[in-house]
C-alpha positions in Angstrom: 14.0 33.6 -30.6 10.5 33.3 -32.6 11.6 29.7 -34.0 11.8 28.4 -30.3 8.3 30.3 -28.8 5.6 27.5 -29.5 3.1 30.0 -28.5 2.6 32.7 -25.9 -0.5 34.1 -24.1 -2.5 35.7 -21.9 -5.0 34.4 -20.2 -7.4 36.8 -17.9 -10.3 35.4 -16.4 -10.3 32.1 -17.9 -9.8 33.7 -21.7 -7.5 33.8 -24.4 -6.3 37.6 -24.8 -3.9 38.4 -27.4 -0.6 40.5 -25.3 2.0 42.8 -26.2 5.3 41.1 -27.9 7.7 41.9 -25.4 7.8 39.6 -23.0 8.6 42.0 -19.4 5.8 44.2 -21.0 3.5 41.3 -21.4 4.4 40.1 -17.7 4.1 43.6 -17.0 0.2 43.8 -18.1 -0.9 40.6 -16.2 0.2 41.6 -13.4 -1.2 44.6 -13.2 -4.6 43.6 -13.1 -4.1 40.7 -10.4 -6.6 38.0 -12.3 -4.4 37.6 -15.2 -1.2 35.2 -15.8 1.2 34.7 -18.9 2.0 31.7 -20.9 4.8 31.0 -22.9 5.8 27.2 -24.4 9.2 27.2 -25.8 10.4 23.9 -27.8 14.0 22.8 -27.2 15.7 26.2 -26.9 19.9 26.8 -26.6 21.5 28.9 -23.7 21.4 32.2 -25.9 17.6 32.0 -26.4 17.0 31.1 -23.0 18.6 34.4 -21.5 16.1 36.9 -22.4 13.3 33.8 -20.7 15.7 33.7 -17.6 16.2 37.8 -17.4 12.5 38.5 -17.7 11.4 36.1 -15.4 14.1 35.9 -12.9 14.1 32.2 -13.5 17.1 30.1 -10.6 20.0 29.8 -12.4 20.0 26.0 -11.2 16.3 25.3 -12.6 17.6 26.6 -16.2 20.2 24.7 -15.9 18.2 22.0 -15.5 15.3 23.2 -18.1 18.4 23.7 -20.9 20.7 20.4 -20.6 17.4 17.8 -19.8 18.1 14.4 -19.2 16.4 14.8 -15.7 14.4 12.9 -13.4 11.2 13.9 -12.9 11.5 16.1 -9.8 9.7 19.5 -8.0 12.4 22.0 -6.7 10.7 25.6 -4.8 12.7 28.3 -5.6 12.4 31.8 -3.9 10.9 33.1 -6.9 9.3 30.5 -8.8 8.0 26.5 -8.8 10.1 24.3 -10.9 8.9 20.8 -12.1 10.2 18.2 -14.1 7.9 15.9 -15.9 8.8 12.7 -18.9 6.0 12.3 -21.1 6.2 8.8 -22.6 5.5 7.7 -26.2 4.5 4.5 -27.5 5.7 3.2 -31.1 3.5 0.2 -31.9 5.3 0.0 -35.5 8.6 -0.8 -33.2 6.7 -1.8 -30.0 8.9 0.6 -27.9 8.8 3.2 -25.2 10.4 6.8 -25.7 10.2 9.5 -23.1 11.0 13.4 -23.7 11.1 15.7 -21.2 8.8 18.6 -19.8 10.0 21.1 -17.6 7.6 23.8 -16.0 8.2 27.1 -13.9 5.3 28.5 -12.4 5.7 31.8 -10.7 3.7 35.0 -10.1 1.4 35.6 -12.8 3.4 33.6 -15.4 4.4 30.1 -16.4 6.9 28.6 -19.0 6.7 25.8 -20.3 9.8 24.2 -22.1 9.4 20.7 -24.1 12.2 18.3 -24.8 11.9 15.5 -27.7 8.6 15.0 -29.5 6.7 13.3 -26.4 4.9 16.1 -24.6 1.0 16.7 -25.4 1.1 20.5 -24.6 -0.8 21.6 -27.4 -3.6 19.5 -26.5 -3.6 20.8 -22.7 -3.7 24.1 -23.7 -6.6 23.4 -26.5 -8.3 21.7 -23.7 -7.7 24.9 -20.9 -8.7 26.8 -23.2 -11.9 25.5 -24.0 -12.6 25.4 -19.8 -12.3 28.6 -19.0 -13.1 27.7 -15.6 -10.4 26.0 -15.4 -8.1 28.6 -16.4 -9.9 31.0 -13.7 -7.8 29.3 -10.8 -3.9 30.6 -12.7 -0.9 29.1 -13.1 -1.3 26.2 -11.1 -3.8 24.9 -13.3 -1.4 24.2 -16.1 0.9 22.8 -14.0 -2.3 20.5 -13.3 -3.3 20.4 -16.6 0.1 18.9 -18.2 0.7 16.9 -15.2 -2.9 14.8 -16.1 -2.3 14.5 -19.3 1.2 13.1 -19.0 0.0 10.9 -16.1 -3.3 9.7 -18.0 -1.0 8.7 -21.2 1.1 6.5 -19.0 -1.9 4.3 -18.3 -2.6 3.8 -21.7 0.9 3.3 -22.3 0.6 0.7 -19.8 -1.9 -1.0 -21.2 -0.2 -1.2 -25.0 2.5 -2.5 -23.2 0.3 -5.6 -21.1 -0.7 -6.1 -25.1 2.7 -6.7 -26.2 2.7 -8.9 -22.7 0.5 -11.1 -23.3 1.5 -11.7 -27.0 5.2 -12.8 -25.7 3.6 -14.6 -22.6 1.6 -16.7 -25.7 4.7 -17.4 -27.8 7.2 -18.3 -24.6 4.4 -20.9 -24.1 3.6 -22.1 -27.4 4.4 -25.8 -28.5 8.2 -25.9 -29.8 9.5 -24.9 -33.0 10.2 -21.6 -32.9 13.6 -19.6 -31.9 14.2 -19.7 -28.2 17.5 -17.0 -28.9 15.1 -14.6 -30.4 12.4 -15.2 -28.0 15.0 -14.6 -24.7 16.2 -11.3 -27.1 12.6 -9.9 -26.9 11.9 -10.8 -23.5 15.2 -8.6 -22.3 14.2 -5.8 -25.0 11.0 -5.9 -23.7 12.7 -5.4 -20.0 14.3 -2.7 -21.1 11.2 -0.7 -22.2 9.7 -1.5 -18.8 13.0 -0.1 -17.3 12.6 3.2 -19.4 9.2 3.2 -18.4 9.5 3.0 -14.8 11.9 5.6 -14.9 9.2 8.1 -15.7 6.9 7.0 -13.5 9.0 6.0 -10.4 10.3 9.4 -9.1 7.4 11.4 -10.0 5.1 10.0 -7.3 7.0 12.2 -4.3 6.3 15.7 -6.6 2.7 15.0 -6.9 2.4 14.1 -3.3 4.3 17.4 -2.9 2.0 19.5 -5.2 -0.8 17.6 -3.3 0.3 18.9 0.5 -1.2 22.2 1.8 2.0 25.1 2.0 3.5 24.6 -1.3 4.0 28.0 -2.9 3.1 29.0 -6.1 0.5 26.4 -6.1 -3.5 26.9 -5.3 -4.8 25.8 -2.1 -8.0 24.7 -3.9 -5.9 22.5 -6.7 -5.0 20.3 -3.9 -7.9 17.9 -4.3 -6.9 17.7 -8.5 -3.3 16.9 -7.4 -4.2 14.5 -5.2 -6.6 12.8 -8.3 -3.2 13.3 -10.5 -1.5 11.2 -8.1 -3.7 8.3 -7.5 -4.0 8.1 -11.6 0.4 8.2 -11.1 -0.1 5.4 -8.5 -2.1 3.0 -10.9 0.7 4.0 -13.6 3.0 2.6 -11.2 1.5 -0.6 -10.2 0.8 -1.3 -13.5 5.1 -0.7 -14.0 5.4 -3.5 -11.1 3.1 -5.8 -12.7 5.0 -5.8 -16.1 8.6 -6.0 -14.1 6.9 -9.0 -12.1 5.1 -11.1 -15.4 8.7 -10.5 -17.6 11.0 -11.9 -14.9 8.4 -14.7 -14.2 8.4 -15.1 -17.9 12.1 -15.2 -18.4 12.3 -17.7 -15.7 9.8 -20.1 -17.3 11.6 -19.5 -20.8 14.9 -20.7 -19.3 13.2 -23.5 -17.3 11.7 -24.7 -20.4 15.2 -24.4 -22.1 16.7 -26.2 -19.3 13.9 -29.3 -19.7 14.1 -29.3 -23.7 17.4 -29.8 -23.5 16.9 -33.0 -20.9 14.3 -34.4 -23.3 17.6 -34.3 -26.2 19.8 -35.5 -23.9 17.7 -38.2 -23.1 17.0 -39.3 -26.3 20.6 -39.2 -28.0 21.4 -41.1 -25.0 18.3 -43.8 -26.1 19.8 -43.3 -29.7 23.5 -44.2 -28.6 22.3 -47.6 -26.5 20.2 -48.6 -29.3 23.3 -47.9 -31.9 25.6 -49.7 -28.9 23.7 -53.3 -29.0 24.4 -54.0 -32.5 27.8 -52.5 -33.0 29.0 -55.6 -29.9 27.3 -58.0 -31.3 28.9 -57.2 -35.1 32.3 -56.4 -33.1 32.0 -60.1 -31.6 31.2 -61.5 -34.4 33.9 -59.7 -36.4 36.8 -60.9 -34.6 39.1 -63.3 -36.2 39.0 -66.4 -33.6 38.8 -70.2 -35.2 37.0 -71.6 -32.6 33.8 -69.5 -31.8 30.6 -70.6 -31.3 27.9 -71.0 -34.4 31.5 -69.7 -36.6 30.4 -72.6 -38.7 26.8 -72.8 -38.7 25.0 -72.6 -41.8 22.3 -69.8 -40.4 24.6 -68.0 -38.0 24.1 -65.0 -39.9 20.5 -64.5 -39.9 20.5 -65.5 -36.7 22.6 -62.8 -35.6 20.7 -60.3 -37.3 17.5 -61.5 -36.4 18.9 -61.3 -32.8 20.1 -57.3 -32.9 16.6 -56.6 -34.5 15.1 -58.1 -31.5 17.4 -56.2 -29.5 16.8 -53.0 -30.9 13.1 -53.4 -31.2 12.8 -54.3 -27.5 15.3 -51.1 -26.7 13.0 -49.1 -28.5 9.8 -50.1 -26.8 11.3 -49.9 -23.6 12.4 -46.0 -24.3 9.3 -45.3 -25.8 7.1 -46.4 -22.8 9.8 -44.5 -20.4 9.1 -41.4 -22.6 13.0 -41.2 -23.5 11.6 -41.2 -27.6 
């Protein structure tokens, strides 16, 4: 059970205080002096470890479900004995220029929460560094770690966001650079990069109603006077958001243009093997004339017929060729 606790604490009056090891004795102590909560982080743990968490706690049976098998959407479910939130953290790889998401889930109850993180993409160690270095922060319970996580996760979208209107911009410049490059990988990365938007959005999307939730007066578990922070959380969400749309907008704009200027570079070929196969057509009648075997054909017999003739398809082509040129066909 000790390789799944990332740490455990209590925290009274804002501070740090080392608890007993047992964790219905250590629940046991913070609520007995009614200014103290519990916190425990646990880091991917199975069904077996998760029992002693669910016994002590009287966690929902539903919410563990939930907290054990992941692959949630981010959602807030009130249970008769505890808060239960869903959160996805999302990473961004600029090596690979890709967007991973784990999964937080939080229960916040009387006098305790539990935190348990999913994949490598949840920045609890840093909330709790940062909590614990505001104390008064920490003063107002559990529900200021549910804040807590919920800003940071909501913070690091935006500047996820703004790696990915980098990476935007840098394939807006290359859809729209001169030609010579490969228009199969180009349309490869703009649907890549659609997909990352997709996982992306699927972060950010559902979470908006469970802020607006945790932002609403009645909610239990949750601090009247954290409404105002909740409310900050999800205005920060709704910029996340809009800048989601505004990526989803620009790619499909983008993948539009890209297929448009497919479309009109391959006109322009058309066009000119067309040019090409007129210009080859002229001389290839007049040497087919000229190459069939009739006695009586004019200038058969004439001494410069044949310089004549070529002298006439040079003209030809060289008139052809102006004319295409000044068309823009070449």
């Amino acid at each position: 059970m000790r390789a799944v606790i990332v740490d455990c604490a209590i925290y009274r009056e804002g501070c740090r205080t080392e608890g007993p090891s047992d964790f219905s004795d250590a629940l046991a102590r913070a609520r007995s002096t009614g200014d103290a909560f519990l916190w425990i982080g646990l880091h991917e743990p199975t069904e077996k470890e998760f029992d002693l968490v669910t016994t002590e706690f009287g966690l929902h049976p539903l919410a563990v479900e939930d907290a054990l098998r992941a692959h949630q959407r981010p959602k807030l479910e009130v249970y008769d004995d505890s808060l239960f939130a869903v959160l996805k953290p999302v990473m961004y790889e600029p090596e690979s220029d890709t967007v991973t998401t784990g999964e937080l889930m939080v229960f916040v109850g009387d006098s305790f929460v539990v935190t348990v993180r999913h994949g490598e993409g949840a920045p609890l160690a840093a909330v709790r560094d940062r909590l614990e270095a505001e104390p008064q922060v920490l003063r107002h319970g559990p529900t200021s770690v549910l804040y807590a996580v919920s800003d940071a996760v909501v913070d690091h979208y935006i500047e996820v966001g703004a790696e990915l209107q980098t990476d935007l911009e840098e394939l807006e410049a290359e859809v729209f650079a001169p030609v010579g490059r490969d228009a199969t990988n180009t349309a490869a990365r703009i649907y890549t990069f659609k997909r990352q938007v997709l996982e992306f959005r699927r972060a950010t999307g559902p979470l908006a109603q469970p802020m607006l939730r945790l932002s609403s007066p009645g909610l239990p578990f949750v601090d009247e006077h954290a409404q105002p922070f909740f409310r900050d959380v999800s205005d920060h969400l709704t910029r996340a958001n809009e800048q989601v749309d505004g990526l989803d907008r620009l790619l499909s704009d983008i993948l539009s243009a890209h297929l448009a200027q497919m479309s009109v570079r391959q006109n322009d070929d058309m066009r000119k093997i067309s040019a090409w196969a007129a210009m080859a057509a002229v001389p290839t009648m007049v040497a087919g004339v000229y190459g069939m075997n009739f006695d009586h054909m004019p200038e058969l017999r004439w001494v410069w017929s044949y310089p004549a003739v070529i002298l006439l398809m040079v003209m030809c082509e060289v008139g052809l060729f102006r004319l295409f040129k000044r068309r823009g066909w070449l």
